[in-house]
KEKENU-572663 format. One record per residue (C-alpha): chain; x, y, z. Coordinates in Angstrom, 3 decimals. Layout:
! KEKENU-572663
[node A,[X,Y,Z]]
...
This chain:
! KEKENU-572663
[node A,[15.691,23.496,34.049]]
[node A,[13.536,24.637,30.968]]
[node A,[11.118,21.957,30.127]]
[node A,[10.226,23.973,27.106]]
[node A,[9.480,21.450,24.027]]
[node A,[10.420,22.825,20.508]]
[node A,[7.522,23.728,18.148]]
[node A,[8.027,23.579,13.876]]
[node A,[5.402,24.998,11.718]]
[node A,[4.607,23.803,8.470]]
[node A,[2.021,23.999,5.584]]
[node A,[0.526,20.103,6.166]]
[node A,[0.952,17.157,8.690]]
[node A,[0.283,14.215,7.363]]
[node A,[-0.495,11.538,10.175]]
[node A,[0.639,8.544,8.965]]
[node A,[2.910,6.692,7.328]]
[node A,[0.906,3.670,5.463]]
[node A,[0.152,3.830,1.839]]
[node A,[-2.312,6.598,2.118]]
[node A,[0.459,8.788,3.896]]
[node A,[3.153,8.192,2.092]]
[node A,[1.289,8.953,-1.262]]
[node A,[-0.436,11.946,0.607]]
[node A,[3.432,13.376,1.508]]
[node A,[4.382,12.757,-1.834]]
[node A,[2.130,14.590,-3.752]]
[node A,[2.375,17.476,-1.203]]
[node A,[6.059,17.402,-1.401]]
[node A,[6.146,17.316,-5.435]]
[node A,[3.687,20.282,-5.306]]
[node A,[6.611,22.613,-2.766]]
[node A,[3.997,21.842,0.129]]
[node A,[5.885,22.334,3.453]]
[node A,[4.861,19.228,4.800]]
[node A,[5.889,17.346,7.959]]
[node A,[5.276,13.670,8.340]]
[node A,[4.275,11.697,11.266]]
[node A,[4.058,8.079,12.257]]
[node A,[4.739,4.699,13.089]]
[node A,[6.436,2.832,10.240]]
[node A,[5.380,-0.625,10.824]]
[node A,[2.298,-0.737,8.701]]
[node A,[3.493,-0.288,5.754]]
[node A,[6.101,-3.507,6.118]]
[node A,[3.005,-5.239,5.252]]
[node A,[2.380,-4.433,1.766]]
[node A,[2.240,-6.764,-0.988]]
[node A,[4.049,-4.172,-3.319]]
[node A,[1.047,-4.971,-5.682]]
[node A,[-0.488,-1.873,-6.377]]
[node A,[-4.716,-2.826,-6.772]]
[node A,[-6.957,-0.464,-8.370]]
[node A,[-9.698,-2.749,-8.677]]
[node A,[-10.604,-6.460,-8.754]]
[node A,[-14.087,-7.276,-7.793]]
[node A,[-17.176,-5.570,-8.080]]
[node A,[-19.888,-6.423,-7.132]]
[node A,[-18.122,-8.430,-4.153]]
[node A,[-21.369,-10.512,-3.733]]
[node A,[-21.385,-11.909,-7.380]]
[node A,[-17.374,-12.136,-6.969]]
[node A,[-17.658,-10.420,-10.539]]
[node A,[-14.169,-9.509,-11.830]]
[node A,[-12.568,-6.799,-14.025]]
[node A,[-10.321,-7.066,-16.723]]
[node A,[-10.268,-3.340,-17.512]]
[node A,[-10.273,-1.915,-14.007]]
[node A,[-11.767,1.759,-15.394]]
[node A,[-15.022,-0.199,-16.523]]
[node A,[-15.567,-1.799,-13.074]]
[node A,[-15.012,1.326,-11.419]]
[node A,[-17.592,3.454,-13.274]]
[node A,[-19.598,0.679,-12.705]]
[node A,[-18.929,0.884,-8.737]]
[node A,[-19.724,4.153,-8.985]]
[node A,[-22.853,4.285,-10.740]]
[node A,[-23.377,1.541,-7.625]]
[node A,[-22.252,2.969,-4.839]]
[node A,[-22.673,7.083,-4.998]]
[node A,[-21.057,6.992,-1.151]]
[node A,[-18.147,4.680,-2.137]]
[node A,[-14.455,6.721,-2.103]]
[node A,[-14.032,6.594,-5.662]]
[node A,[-17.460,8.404,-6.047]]
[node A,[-16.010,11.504,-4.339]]
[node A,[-12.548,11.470,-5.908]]
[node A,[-13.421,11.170,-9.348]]
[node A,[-11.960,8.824,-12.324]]
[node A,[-9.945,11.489,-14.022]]
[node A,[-8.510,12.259,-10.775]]
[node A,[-7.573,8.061,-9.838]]
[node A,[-5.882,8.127,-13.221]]
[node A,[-3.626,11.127,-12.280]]
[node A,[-2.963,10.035,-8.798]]
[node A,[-2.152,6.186,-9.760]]
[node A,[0.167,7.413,-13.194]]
[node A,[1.916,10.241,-10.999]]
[node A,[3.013,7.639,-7.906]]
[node A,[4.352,5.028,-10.166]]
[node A,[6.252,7.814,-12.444]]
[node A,[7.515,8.502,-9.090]]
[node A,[8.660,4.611,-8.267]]
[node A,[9.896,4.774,-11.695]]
[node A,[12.307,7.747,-11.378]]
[node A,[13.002,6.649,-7.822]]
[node A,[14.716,3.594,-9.219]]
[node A,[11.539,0.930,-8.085]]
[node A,[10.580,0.346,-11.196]]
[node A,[6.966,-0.585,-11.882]]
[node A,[4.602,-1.994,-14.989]]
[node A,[1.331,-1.761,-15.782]]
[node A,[-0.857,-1.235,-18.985]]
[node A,[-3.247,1.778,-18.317]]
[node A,[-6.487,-0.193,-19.367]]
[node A,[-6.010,-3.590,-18.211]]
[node A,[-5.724,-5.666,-15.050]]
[node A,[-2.571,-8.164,-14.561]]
[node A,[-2.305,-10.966,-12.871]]
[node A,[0.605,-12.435,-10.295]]
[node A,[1.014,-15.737,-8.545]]
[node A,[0.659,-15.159,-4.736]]
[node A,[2.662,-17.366,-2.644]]
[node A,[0.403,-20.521,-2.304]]
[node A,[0.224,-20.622,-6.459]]
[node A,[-3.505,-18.925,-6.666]]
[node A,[-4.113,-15.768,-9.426]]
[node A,[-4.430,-12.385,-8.082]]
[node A,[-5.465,-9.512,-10.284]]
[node A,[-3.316,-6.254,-9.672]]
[node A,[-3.042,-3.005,-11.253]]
[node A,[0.822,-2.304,-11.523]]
[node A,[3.046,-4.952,-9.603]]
[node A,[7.040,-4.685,-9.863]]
[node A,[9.239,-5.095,-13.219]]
[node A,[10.401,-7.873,-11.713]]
[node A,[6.921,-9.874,-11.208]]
[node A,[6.034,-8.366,-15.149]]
[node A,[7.143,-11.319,-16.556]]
[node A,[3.692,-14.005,-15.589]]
[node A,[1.350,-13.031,-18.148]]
[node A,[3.360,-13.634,-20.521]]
[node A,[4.091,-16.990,-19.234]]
[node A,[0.835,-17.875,-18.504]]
[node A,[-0.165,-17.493,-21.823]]
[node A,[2.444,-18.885,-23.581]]
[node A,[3.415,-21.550,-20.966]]
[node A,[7.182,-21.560,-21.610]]
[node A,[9.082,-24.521,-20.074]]
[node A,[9.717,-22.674,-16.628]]
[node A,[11.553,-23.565,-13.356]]
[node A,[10.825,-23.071,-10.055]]
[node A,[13.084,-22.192,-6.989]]
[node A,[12.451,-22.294,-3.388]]
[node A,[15.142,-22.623,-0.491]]
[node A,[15.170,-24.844,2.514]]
[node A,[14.550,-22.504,5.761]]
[node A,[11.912,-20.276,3.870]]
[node A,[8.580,-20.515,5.609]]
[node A,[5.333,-20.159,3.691]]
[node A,[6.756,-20.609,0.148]]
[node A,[6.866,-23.968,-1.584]]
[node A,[7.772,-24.423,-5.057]]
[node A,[6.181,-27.619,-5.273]]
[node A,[2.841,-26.210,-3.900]]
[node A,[3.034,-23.356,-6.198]]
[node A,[3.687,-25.838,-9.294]]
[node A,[0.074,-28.018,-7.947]]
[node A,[-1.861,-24.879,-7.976]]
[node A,[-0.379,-23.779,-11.640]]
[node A,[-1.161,-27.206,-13.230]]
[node A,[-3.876,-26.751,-15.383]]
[node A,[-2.719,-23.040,-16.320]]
[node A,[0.817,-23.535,-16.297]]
[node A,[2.159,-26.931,-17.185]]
[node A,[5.403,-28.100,-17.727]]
[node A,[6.760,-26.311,-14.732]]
[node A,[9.532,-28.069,-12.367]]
[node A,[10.437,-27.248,-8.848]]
[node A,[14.212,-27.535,-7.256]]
[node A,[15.083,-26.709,-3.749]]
[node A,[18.806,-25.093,-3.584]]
[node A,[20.637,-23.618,-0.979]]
[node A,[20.648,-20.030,-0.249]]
[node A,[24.390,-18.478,-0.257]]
[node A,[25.824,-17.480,2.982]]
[node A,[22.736,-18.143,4.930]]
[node A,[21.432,-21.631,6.910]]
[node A,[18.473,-22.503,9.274]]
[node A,[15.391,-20.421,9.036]]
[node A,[15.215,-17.342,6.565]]
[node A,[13.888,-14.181,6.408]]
[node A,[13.343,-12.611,3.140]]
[node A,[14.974,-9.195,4.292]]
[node A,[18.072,-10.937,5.307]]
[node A,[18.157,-13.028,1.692]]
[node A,[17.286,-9.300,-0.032]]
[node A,[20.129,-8.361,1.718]]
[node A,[22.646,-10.675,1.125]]
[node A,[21.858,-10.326,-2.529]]
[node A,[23.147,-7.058,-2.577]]
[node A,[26.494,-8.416,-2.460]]
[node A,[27.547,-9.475,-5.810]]
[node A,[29.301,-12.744,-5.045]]
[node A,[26.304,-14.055,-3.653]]
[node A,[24.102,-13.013,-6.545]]
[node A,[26.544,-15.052,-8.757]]
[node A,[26.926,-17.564,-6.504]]
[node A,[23.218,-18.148,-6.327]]
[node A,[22.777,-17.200,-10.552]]
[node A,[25.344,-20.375,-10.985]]
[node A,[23.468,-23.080,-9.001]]
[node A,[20.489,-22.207,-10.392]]
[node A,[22.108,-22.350,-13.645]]
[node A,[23.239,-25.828,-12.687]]
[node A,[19.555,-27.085,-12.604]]
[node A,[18.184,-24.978,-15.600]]
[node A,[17.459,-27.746,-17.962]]
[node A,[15.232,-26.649,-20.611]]
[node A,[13.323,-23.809,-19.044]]
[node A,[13.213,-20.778,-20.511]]
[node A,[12.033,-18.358,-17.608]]
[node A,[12.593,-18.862,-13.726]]
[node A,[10.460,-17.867,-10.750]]
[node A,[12.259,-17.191,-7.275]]
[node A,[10.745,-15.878,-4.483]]
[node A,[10.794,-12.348,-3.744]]
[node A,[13.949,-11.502,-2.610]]
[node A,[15.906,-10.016,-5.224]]
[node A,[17.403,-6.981,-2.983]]
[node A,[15.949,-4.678,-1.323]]
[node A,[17.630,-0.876,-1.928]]
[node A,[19.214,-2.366,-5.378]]
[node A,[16.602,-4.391,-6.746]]
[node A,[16.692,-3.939,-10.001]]
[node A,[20.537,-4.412,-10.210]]
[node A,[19.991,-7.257,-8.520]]
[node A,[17.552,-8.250,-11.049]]
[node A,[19.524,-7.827,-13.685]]
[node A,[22.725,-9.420,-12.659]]
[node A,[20.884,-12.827,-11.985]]
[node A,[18.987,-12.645,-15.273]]
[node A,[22.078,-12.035,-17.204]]
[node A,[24.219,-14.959,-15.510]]
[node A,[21.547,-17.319,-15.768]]
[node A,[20.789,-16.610,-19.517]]
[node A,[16.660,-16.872,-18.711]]
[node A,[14.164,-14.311,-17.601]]
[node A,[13.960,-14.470,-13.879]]
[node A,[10.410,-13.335,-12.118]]
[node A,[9.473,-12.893,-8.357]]
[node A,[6.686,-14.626,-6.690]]
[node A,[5.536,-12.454,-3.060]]
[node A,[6.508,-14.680,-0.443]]
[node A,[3.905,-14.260,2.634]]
[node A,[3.584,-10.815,4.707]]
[node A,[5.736,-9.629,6.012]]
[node A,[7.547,-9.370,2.365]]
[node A,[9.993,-7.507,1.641]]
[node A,[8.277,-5.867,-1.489]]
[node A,[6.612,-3.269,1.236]]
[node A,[10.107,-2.836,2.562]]
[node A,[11.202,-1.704,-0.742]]
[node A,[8.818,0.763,-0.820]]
[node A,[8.742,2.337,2.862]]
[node A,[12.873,2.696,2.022]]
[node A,[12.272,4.005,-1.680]]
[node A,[10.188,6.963,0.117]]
[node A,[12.307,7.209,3.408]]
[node A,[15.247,7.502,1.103]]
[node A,[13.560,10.301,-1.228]]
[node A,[11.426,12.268,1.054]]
[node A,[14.076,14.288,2.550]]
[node A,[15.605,15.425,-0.788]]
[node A,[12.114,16.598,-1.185]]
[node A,[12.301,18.648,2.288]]
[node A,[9.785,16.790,3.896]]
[node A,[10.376,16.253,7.214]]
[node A,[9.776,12.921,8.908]]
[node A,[9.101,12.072,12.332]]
[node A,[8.753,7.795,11.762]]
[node A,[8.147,5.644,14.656]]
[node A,[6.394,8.764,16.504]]
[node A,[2.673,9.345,17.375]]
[node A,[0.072,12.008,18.149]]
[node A,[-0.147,11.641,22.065]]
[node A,[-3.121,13.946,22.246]]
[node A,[-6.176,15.170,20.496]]
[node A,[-4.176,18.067,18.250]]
[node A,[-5.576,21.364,19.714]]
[node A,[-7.108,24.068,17.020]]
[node A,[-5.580,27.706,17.132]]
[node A,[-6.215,30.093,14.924]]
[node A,[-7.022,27.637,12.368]]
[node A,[-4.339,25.810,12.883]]
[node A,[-3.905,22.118,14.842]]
[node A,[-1.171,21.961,17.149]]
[node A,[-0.121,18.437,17.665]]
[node A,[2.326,16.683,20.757]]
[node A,[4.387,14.203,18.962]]
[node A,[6.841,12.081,20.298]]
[node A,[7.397,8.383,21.694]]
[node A,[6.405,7.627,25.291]]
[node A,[6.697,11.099,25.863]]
[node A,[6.115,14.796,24.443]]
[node A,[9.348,15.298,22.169]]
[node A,[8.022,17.956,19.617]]
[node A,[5.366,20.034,19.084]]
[node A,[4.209,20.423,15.222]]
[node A,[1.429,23.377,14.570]]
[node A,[0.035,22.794,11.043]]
[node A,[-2.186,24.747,8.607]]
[node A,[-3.607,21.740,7.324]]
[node A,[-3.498,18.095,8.292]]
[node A,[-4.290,15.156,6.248]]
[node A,[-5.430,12.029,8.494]]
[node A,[-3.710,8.714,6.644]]
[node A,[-4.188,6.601,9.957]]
[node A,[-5.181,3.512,8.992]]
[node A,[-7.989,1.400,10.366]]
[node A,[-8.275,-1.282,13.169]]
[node A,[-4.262,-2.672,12.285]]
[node A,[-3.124,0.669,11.977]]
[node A,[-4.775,2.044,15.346]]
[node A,[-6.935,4.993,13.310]]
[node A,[-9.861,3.126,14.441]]
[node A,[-10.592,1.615,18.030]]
[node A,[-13.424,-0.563,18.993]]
[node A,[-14.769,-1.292,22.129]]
[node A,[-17.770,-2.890,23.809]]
[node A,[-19.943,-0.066,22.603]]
[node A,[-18.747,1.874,19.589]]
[node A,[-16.045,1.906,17.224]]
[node A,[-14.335,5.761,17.324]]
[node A,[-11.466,7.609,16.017]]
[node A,[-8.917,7.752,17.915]]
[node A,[-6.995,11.011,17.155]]
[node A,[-9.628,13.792,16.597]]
[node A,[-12.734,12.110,18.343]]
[node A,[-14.402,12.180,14.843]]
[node A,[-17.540,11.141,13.998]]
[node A,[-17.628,7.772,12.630]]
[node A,[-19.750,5.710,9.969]]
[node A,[-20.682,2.113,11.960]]
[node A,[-24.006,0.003,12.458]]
[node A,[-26.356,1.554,15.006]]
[node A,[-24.832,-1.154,17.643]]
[node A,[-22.353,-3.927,18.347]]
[node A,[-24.805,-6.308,17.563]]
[node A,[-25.006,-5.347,13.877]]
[node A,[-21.296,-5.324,12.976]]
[node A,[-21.411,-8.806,11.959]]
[node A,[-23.222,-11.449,10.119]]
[node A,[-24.178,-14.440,11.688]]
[node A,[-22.360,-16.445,8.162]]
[node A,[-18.555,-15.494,8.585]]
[node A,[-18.196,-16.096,4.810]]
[node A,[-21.203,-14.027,3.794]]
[node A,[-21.750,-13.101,0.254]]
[node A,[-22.595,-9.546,1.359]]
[node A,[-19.710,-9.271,3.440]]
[node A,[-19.740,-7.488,7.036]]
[node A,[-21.253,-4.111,7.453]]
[node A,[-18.229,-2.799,10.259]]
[node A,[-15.793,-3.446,7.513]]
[node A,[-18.036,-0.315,5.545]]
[node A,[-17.763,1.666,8.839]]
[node A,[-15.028,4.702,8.769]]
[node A,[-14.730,7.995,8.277]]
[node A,[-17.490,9.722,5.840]]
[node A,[-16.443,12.624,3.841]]
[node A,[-17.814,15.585,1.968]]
[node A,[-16.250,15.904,-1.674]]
[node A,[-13.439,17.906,-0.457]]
[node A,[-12.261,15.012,1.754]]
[node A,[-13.059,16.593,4.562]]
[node A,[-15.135,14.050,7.540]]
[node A,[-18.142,14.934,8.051]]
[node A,[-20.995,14.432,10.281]]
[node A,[-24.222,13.376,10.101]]
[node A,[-25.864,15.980,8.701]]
[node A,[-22.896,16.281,6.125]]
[node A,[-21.367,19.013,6.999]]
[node A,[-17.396,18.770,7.302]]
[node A,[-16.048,19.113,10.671]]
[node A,[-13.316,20.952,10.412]]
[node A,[-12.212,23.092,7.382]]
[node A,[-8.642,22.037,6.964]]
[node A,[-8.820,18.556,8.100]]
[node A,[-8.967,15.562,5.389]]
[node A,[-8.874,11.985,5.205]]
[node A,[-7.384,9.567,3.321]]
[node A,[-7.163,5.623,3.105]]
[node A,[-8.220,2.703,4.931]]
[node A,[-9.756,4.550,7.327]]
[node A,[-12.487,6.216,5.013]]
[node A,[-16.392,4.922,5.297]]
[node A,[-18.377,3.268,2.655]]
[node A,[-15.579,1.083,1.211]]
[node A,[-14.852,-2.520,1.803]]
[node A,[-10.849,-2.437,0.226]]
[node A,[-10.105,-6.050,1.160]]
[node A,[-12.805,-7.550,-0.992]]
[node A,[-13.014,-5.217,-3.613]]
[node A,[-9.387,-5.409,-4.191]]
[node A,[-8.454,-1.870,-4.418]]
[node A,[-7.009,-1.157,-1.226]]
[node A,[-3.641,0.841,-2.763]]
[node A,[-6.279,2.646,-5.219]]
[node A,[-7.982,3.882,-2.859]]
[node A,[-5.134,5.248,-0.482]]
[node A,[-3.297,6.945,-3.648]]
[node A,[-6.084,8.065,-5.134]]
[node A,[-7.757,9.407,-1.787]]
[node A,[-4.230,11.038,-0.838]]
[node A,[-3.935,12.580,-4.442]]
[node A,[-7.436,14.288,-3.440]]
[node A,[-6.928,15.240,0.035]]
[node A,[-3.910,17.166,-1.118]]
[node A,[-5.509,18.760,-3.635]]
[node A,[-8.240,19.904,-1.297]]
[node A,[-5.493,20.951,1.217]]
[node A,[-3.623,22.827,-1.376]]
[node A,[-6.732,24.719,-2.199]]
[node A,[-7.258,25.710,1.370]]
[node A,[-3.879,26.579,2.059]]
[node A,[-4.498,28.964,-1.024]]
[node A,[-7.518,30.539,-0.088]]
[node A,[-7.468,30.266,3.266]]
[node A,[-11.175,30.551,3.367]]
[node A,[-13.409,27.577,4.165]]
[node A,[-16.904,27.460,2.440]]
[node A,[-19.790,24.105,2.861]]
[node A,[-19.408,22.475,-1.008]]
């Protein structure tokens, strides 16, 4: 019995299947790429569906941006070895207008004005700053400024989402708001916001849930609900319940895991094929990918070998410590599919501050990949490692995403750049130090 495993070729493999990999397949896919796609799909469940660009900078002073261009020239100018430095601004602006053209035509729709920061209400009723964010969160700035009479729903069941919490935290920017706590249709006992986005999809429960809330509207001229206005059909969804309760209607996130990142990993799940990519979601690279003829040759599969993919180019989207791109251990922190050199403290015993709420932060969350300015990781002397290998995302040194607020800038704009680099290589097919 042959034990023989089949073996595709393609242009680019893209390992993984976060933020930074699904942009990176993208924009190889929208530029006829032959790209295959591999990894585990859990990660990106976790998004917020805000798309950040960039919200704090210098983290120490906790200095904010309203226009999110300024503070990233300004990052730069501050930190030469920073992500952003390498990519470029005129290259972020491409990458971030191209993806949410994409969520646009893709029927996700999106909002954003090019120079200016928004803000959102997370789910315990503080401000974030954000970039884009959905249509159907658009709706707070305009609110907060005008401070329309406004209610607010929440739903018995619903863990980690309180209208009445929400309304505390808003008083001084938003008052005037009320709460009400209504029944979901066709659901009791504790919810999940995927099974409400669900059940919204069917119309009868959308009208069912547009008339009690209708029943309790008052005087308020906009509503807030948490997100859970559909999944696959949110913005018919949307609209329905807008139009039978007469107000606007806006969606707060509800805690992680939301269902605003499961609109997303579906929205490119559901497109990627028409775009010939080939997927290979909830699979892994079992081994370090082997190099012939300047290609990698990768095992993927499950628990076992299922497929063998030899690429021309790869672009590494892995993730960090969550997303298993990044191990740590007694001794080191390493990289966990190509043994690459990685960016860290000289030991363990520098990793951390001794103050867990630092002003400076903590130097491992800097540690990562470093790259040369074709996104290619490099060692210490700077030189890339291999020619056709890049990097994109979390998983890229120098960068501290969470506090900075720019976590889906970075793995769009990073992705956007990797391709490019990839492209050009797959062009040339010559590899030359920059």
């Amino acid at each position: 019995m042959s034990t023989t495993r089949p073996e595709i070729h393609c242009e680019l493999l893209v390992i993984g299947t976060g933020m930074a990999g699904m942009a990176a397949t993208l924009f190889a896919a929208r530029r006829g790429i032959d790209t295959v796609q591999v990894g585990m799909t859990g990660e990106i469940n976790f998004a917020s569906g805000l798309l950040d660009l960039l919200g704090v900078h210098p983290v120490a002073a906790g200095q904010t941006w309203t226009n999110p261009w300024e503070g990233i020239r300004q990052l730069i100018a501050d930190q030469p070895l920073h992500p952003y430095a390498r990519i470029g601004i005129d290259a972020i602006q491409a990458a971030m207008a191209e993806f949410i053209d994409f969520l646009n035509d893709a029927g996700l729709p999106y909002r954003y004005e090019p120079r200016k920061n928004a803000r959102v209400i997370t789910p315990v009723g503080t401000l974030k700053t954000t970039y884009a964010r959905p249509a159907t969160m658009a709706a707070v700035d305009r609110a907060l400024a005008e401070n329309p009479p406004g209610l607010l729903v929440d739903f018995p069941g619903l863990k980690g989402f309180s209208a009445r919490q929400i309304r505390a935290a808003l008083e001084a920017q938003w008052p005037g708001l009320r709460v009400v706590r209504l029944p979901f249709p066709g659901l009791e006992g504790e919810l999940q916001p995927e099974r409400m986005g669900r059940r919204l999809e069917v119309p009868a429960a959308r009208q069912q849930l547009a008339d009690t809330i209708r029943a309790h509207l008052g005087d308020a001229r906009i509503v807030g609900l948490p997100a859970v206005l559909g999944i696959a059909r949110t913005p018919q969804v949307w609209a329905d319940i807008q139009k039978a309760v007469g107000v606007p209607v806006f969606e707060i996130p509800t805690m992680l895991p939301s269902i605003t990142g499961l609109r997303l990993r579906e929205c490119f799940e559901q497109h990627f094929p028409q775009m010939g990519v080939k997927s290979h979601y909830q699979k892994k690279i079992l081994a370090m990918p082997r190099r012939l003829d300047q290609s990698f040759i990768a095992s993927v599969g499950g628990k076992s070998h299922e497929l063998s993919v030899r690429a021309k180019a790869v672009v590494l989207a892995s993730g960090r410590f969550f997303g298993q791109g990044l191990h740590a251990d007694r001794h080191a922190i390493r990289e966990t599919i190509f043994n690459l050199p990685v960016y860290q403290p000289a030991d363990r015993s520098r990793w951390h501050r001794k103050a867990l709420f630092h002003k400076d932060g903590h130097p491992i969350h800097h540690a990562g990949l470093a790259v040369d300015n074709r996104m290619r990781p490099a060692d210490t002397t700077g030189r890339f490692v291999y020619p056709n290998l890049f990097a994109a995302g979390s998983i890229l040194a120098h960068q501290d995403w969470i506090r900075q607020k720019c976590g889906c800038g970075l793995a769009i704009a990073s992705a956007y750049a990797a391709v490019r680099a990839g492209r050009d290589w797959l062009r040339s097919g010559r590899s030359t130090q920059p």
